[in-house]
N, C-alpha and C positions, 0 to 999 in steps of 0.2 A: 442145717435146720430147715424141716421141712415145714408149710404155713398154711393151713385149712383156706383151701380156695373158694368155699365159697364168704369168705370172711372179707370185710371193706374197714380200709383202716380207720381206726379209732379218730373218735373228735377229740382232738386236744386239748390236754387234759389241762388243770390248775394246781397251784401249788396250796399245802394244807395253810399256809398263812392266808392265803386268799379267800380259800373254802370257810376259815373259820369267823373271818373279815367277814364275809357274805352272810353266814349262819350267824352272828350279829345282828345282822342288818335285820335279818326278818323277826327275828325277836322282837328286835327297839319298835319294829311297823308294827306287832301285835298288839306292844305294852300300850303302843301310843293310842290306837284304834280301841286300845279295851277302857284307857283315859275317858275317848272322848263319847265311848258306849253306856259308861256308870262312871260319871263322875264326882255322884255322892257318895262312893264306896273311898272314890280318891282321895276325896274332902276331907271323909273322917281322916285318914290317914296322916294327911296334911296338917288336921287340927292336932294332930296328937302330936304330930313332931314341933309343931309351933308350942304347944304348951309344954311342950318338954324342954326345948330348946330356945326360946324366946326369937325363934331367928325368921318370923314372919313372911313364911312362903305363902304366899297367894293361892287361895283356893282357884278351881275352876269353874266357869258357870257353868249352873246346873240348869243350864235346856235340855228339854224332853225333845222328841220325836215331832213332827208337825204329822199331827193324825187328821186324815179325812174324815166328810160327815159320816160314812158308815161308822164309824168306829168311834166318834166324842159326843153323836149328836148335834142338832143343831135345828137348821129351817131348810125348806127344799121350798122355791116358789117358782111357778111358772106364769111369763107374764104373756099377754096378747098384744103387739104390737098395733098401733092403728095408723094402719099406711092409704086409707083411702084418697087421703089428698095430695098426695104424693105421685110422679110418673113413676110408671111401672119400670124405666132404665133406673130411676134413684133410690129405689128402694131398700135395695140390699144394703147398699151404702149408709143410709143414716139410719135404718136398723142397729148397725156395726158400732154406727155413731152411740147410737144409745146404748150398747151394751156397754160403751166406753166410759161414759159418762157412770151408769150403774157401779161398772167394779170400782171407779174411782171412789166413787158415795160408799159405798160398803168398807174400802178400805179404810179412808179418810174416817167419816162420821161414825162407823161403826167398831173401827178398830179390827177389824179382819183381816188378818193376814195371808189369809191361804183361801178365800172362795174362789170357787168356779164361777164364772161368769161366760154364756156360750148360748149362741142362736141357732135356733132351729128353723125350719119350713116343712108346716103342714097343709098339703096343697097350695090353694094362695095365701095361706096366714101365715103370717110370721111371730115367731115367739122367741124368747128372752126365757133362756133356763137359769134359773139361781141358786145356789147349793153356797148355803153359811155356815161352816162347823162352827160349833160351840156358843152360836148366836142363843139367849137365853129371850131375851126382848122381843118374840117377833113383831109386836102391833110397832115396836118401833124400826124395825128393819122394813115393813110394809109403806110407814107411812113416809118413811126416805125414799125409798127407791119408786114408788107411784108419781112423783112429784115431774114436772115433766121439765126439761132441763134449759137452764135461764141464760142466756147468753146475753153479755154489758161491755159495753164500752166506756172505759171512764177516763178521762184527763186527770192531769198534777191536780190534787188539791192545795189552793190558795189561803184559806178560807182559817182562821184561827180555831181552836182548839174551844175557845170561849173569849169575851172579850177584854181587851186588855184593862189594867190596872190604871189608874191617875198615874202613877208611878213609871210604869210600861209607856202608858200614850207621850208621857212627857220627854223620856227617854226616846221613843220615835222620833215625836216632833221636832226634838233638838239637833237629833243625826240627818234627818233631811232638811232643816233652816240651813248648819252646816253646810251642807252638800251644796246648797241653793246659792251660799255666800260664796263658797272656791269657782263654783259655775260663772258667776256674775262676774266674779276678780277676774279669772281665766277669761274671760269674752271681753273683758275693758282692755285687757293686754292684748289683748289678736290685735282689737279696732286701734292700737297706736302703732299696728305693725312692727310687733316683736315676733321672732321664730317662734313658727310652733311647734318646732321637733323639740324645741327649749321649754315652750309651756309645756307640750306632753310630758318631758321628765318631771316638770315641775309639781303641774295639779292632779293627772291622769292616774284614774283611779285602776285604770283595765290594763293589770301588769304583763298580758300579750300581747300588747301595741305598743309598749313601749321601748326606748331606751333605741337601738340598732334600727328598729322598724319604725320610729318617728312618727308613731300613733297610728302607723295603714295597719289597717284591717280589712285589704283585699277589695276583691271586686261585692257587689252587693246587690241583690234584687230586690224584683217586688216579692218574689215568695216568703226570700230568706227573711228580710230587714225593713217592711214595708215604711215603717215610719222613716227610715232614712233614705232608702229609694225615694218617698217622694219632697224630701228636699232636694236633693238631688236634682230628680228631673228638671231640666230649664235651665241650672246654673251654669256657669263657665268654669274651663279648668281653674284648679288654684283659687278659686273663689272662697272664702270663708264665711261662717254662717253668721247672718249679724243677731241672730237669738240663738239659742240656746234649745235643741229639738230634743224635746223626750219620749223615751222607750220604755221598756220596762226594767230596764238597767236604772236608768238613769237621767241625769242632762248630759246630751252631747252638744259638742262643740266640734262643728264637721268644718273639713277641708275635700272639697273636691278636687281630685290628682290626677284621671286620667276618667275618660268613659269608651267603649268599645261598643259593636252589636252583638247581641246574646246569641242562642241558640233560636233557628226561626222555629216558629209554633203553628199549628195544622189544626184548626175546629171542623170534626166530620162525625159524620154517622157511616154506619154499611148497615147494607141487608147482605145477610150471610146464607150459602146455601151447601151446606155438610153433604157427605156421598161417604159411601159404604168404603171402607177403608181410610180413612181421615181419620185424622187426631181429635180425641173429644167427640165423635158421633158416636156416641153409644147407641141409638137408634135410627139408624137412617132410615130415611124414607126413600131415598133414590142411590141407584147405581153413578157410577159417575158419569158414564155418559149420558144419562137421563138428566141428572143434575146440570150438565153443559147444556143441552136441549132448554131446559126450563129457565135458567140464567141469561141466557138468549134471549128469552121470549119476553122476562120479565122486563129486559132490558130497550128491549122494543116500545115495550109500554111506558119505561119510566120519564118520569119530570120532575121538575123541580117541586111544583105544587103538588105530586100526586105521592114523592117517594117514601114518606112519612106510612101510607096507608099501603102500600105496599110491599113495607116494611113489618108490618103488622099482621099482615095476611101472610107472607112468606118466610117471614126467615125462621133459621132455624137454630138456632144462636140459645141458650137457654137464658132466660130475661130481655130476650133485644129486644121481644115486641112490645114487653112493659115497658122501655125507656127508647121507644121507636128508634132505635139500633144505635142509640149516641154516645159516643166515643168520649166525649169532651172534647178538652185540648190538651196535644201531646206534643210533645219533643220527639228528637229522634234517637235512637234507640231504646223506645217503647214499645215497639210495635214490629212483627217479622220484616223482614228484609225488601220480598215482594212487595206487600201490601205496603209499607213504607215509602216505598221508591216511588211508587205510581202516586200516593197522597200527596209529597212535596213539590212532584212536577206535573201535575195537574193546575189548570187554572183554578181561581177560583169562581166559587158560586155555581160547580157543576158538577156532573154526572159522570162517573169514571168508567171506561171499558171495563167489559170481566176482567176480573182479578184472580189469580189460582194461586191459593198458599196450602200447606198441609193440613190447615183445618176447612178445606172446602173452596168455592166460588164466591166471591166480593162485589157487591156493586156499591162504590164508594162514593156520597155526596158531598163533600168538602165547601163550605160556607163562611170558612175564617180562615183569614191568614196573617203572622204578625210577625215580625222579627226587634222583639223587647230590645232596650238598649241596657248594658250594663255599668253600674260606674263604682270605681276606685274610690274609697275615701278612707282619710285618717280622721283622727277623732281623739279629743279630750273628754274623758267621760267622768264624771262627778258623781258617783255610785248612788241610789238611793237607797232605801230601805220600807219593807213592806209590815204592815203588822203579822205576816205569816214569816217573816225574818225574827220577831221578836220571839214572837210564839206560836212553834211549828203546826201543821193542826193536826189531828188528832189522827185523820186518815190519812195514807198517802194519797188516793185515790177520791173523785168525788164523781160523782153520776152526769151521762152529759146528755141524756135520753135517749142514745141510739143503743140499741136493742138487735136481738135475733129479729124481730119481727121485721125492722127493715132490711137484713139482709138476706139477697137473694139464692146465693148460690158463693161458697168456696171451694174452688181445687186444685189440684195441681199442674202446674203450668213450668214450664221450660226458659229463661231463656236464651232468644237466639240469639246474642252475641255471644255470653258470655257460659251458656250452657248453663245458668248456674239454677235448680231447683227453689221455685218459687211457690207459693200461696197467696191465687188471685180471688179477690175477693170483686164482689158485685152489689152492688145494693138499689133498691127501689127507687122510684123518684122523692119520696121522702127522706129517704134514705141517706142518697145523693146529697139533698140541700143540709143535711145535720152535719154528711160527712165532709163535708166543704167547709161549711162552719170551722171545725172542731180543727182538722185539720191546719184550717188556714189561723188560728190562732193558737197552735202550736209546734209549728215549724222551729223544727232545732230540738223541739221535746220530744217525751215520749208521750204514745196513748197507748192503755194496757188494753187489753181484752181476757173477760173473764167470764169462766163458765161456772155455775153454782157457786161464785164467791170466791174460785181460786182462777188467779192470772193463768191463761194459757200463754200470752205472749205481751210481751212489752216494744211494739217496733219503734224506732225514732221517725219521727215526721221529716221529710228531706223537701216538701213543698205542699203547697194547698191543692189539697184533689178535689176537682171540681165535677169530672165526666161520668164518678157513679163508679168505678171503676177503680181497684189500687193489688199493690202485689205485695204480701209481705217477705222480705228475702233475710236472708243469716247464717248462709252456709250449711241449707238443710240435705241430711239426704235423703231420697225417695222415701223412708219408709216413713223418715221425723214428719215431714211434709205433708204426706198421705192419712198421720194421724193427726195432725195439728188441722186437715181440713174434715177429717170425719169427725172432732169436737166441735168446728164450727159450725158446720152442720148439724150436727143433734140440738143444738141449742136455738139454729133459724128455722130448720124446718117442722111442721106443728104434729110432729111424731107423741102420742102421750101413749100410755103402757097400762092396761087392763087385767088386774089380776084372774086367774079363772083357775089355778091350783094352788093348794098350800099343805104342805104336810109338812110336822114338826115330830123330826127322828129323836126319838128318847137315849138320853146319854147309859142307862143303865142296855140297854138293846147295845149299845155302841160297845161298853167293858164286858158285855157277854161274848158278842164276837171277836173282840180284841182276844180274851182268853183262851177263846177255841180256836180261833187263828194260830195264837203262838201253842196253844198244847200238841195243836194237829203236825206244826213246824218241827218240834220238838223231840215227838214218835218218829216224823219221817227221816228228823236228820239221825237221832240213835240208829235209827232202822236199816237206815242207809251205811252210817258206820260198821256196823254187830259185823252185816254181808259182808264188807271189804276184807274186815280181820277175817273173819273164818275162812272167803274165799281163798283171799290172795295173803293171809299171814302176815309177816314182815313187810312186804309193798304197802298191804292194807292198810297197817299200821300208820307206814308214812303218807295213804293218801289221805286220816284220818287230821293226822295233826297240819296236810295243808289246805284241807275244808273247816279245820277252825281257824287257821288265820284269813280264808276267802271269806269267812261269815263276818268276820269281826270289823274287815275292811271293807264290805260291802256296806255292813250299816254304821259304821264308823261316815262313810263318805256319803249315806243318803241323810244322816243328821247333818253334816257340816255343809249339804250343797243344800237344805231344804227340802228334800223331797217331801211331799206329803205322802202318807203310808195309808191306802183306803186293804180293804180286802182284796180288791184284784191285783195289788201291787205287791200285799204279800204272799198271792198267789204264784205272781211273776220271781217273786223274790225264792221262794220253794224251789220253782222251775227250774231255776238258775243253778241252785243245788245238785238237781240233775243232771245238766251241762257239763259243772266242775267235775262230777265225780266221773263223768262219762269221758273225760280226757284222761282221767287216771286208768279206767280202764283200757284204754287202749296205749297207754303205753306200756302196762303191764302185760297186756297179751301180746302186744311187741317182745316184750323181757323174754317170754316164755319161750316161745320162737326161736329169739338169739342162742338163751343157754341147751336149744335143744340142736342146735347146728354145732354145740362144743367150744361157744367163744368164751373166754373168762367172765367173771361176771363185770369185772369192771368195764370191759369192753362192748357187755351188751348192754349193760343200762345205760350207756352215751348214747348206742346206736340206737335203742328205742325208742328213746327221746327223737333222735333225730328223724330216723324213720316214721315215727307218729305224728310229728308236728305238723305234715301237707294235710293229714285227713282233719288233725283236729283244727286247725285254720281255717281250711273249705266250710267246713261243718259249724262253725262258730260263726264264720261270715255273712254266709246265707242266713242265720238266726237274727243276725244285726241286722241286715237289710229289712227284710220283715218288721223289725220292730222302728225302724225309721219311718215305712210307710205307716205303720199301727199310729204312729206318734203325727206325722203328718195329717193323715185323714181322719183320724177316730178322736174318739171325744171323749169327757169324763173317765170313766173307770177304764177303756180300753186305753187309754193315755199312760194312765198310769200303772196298768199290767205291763207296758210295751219299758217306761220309763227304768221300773225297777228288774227286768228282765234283760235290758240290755246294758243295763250298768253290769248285772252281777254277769254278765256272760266277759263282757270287758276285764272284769275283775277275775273270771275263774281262768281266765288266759292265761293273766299274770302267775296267778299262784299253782297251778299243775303245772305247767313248765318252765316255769323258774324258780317256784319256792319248793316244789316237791321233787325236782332234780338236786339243788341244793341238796337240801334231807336227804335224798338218795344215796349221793357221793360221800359224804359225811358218814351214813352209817353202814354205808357199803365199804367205804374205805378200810375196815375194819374187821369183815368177816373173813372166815376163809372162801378159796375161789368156788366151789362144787362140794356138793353133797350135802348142804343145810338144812334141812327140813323147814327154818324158818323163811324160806325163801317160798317158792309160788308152787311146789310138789311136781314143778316137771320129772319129766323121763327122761334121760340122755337117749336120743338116736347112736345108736351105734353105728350106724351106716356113716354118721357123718366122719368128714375126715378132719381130725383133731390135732394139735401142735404136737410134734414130736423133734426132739435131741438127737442126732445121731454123731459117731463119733466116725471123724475122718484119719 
């Protein structure tokens, strides 16, 4: 047997229980795709078998499409940002802040699911574009979003609900008389020297101190447990309390067990001086070695009396000069490693050599230094009760008066021990004394912070912040971070938003072009099919029926992921038509080719596949990349040409070479090998050389 040489062996092949397994397959993806396409047509079906049958299959829900404003109508508003009080480095940033803020209001208060919300720059203005389908309201989409955005700080609310009943107060008064009586009994038994790991089982209200642990509750500070640190302070080991000290728990009945020295504490300020390449100088004013040059000179000049004002005049720290560079008081690992090291072993009450950490040159004045003492106690605690125990109140939350207006600056910070993504926040000198307050009487709790009324964040308080200065941490990463500090931002800095365009797109404009969209869709896809059948016949045929299953899985998957459908997206969506069918072609003019070299037909519609698949990959790939960048860089409408263009190219991958090979082999399997007419009207080349039998 002699073998056409220019012939490459066949792709191997499947068996028909597989082929028919697989031509399954793509059926059940049509049915399921045309479900979730029209699934009122489903419904009725559904309803009729349930009324025929009592046997209650669940209808499917009937969502529509998410259509853009071109097409449902709605608001188009464009706002002017007013950044004049703002540096020109922070600008961009809480512009971003308030678009953030916006799409949230729009979602939230207005119920929008799908606006665009997206900033521009014209020259030096900046503007806030806003596109609302289906908004009907606009004076009240205007009067939301003009609204310039509120940033609060609130503590646990205490506070009852309204005030209690005779009934209620008497029920109080009796559970704390109660508590007052076990407290009293409990402190007569200490004073005759009985155990108190005995009394704790006995009277001890705080069931994780007691029983194995004999009422310790660990070492104790002033941040954590001030009312018990300062019994504490003075007394001797093992000493017991001859009253009874109350907290907000309770009466306790303290036993001092051990005391230690804390962690030492550092009260300093710095003048900071940023250089071009540093962390956090988004605008330097010096190169670095200019920056050494001038840290030098300042440090020539400084004193104790003068580095307040020197501090004011130079640094470059954003906020130092409002709170003349002060730090507070910090522990250690709060602060980078360098700058750390030099603060603890400096004397006090002076003036540090240059300092170089990643965010620039340090001249550190260090004026406090303490090393707290820590102490061990156990404790019998006789539980009280609050009228906010009786009757919760109403809010979680109550107002503590700090505000966006005292705070200075949030962003995102590093840290250096632990790498772990943080949100450093800053605040004014006012700012400062509220946030000490608040802080320092709810160490162990939470404070939220909220922007327009909803929590951005709930941190717990782990000590009183005193320096103006705190990080919120939680395991964020860069991106949570970076937006958790561009909400805090839009709400501190005094950004407000100026309307100067407003058009309101008519929904009947919107179902005009909806219709001429899909009519124009409709001609192109007929159009496109009629060509395939007459050109290429039987192939045509099969690239017709696997362009209705790409159609149907395309918008099968842009309803299920959300896509919203404006006109350039069913523009994109057409294109993609052309794509699919442009795979078919080539690997029909592949077919062509093969049956004209004399190979069987089964053997040449494997190889044309195979043969075809490098151009149409190439050619598919580069279309993807393009539309990544479209989708990166481009906005509104080019988004979404880029979005439904590179789904359907992903999609017309799958179905030209795997659902329209399937179909191929299937009804190819079937004809005879040569001379079909319903095949593609090649010519046999005679020249070529063709399988022949010969007998030996």
């Amino acid at each position: 047997m002699q073998k056409n040489k220019y012939a490459k062996p066949a792709t191997k092949g499947i068996t028909r229980a597989q082929l028919r397994w697989r031509t399954l397959g793509v059926l059940f993806l049509l049915v399921v795709s045309l479900l979730v396409i029209l699934p009122t047509y489903a419904n009725r079906g559904i309803n009729w078998v349930n009324n025929k049958t009592n046997l209650g299959v669940p209808t499917l829900p009937a969502k529509g499409f998410n259509l853009g404003l071109d097409l449902q109508g709605g608001a188009h508003l464009i706002y002017k940002a007013n950044t004049e009080q703002i540096p020109s480095d922070q600008q961009a940033d809480a512009v971003e802040g308030v678009r953030d803020v916006i799409e949230r209001r729009v979602r939230g208060g207005l119920g929008v699911s799908e606006p665009l919300v997206q900033t521009n720059q014209v020259g030096s203005e900046h503007r806030i574009i806003v596109e609302l389908p289906g908004v009907t309201d606009v004076k009240q989409a205007i009067s939301m979003i003009g609204e310039t955005p509120v940033l609060e700080f609130k503590e646990e609310n205490n506070t009852p609900a309204r005030d209690l009943t005779k009934e209620e107060k008497k029920q109080l008064e009796d559970f704390n008389k109660a508590a007052d009586k076990k407290a009293r009994e409990a402190l007569a038994e200490t004073k005759k020297g009985k155990d108190f790991s005995e009394l704790v089982n006995k009277y001890s209200d705080d069931e994780s101190a007691i029983k194995e642990k004999g009422g310790n509750i660990g070492f104790v500070t002033a941040d954590n447990a001030p009312e018990l640190y300062k019994w504490a302070t003075g007394k001797k080991v093992n000493e017991v309390s001859r009253v009874t000290v109350k907290n907000s728990e309770g009466n306790n009945i303290l036993k001092k067990l051990s005391e230690r020295d804390g962690e030492k504490k550092v009260t300093a300020s710095h003048l900071l001086l940023c250089f071009e390449g540093a962390t956090g100088c988004d605008d330097p004013k010096y190169k670095k070695e200019e920056a050494k040059a001038k840290i030098d000179e300042i440090k020539s000049q400084a004193t104790i009396q003068n580095f307040r004002d020197l501090v004011k005049q130079y640094t470059t720290e954003p906020g130092g000069a409002d709170r003349n560079g002060e730090l507070g008081t910090f522990s250690k690992g709060q602060m980078v490693p360098e700058f750390e090291k030099v603060a603890f072993e400096m004397p006090n009450n002076s003036i540090s050599e240059v300092v170089e950490t990643q965010f620039g040159y340090h001249l550190i004045y260090k004026y406090g230094e303490e090393t707290p003492k820590e102490y061990e106690l156990a404790r019998i605690l006789a539980r009280t009760k609050t009228e906010a125990d009786i009757l919760p109140p109403a809010d979680q939350w109550k107002n503590t008066g700090l505000s966006g207006k005292q705070l200075q600056r949030a962003e995102v910070v590093e840290d250096q021990q632990t790498s772990q993504i943080q949100v450093s926040l800053n605040f004014n000198d006012e700012g400062s004394k509220l946030f000490g307050e608040i802080t320092g009487r709810n160490v162990g709790k939470q404070v939220a912070i909220f922007l327009d009324g909803e929590p951005l964040s709930t941190p717990v308080v782990n000590e009183a912040i005193t320096s103006g200065s705190a990080v919120i941490s939680g395991g964020f990463t860069f991106q949570e971070a970076k937006l958790l500090a561009q909400r805090l931002n839009s709400g501190a800095l005094p950004v407000s938003v100026e309307l100067i365009s407003q058009q309101t797109v008519d929904a009947t404009l919107g179902n005009d072009s909806l219709q001429k969209s899909f009519k124009a869709g409709m001609i192109g896809l007929i159009a496109v099919m009629l060509f395939m059948i007459f050109y290429y016949r039987l192939p045509g045929l099969i690239s017709v029926a696997s362009l209705i299953v790409y159609a149907s899985i395309t918008l099968a998957l842009s309803k299920l992921l959300g896509v919203t459908l404006t006109l350039s997206g069913i523009a994109g969506f057409i294109l993609s038509i052309g794509m699919a069918v442009d795979a078919n072609v080539l690997v029909f003019e592949r077919l062509k080719e093969e049956l004209r070299l004399g190979k069987s037909l089964k053997v040449a519609i494997e190889e044309a596949f195979v043969r075809a698949w490098s151009s149409i990959r190439d050619g598919n790939i580069t279309t993807l990349i393009s539309c990544v960048f479209l989708i990166w860089f481009g906005t509104g409408f080019i988004q979404g040409f880029a979005v439904t263009l590179g789904l359907g190219i992903l999609v017309s991958m799958l179905t030209a070479f795997v659902f329209s090979r399937i179909i191929a082999r299937l009804v190819f399997g079937w004809m005879p090998e040569k001379g079909n007419w319903l095949l593609v009207g090649y010519k046999t080349d005679n020249s070529a050389v063709t399988e022949t039998i010969v007998n030996k």
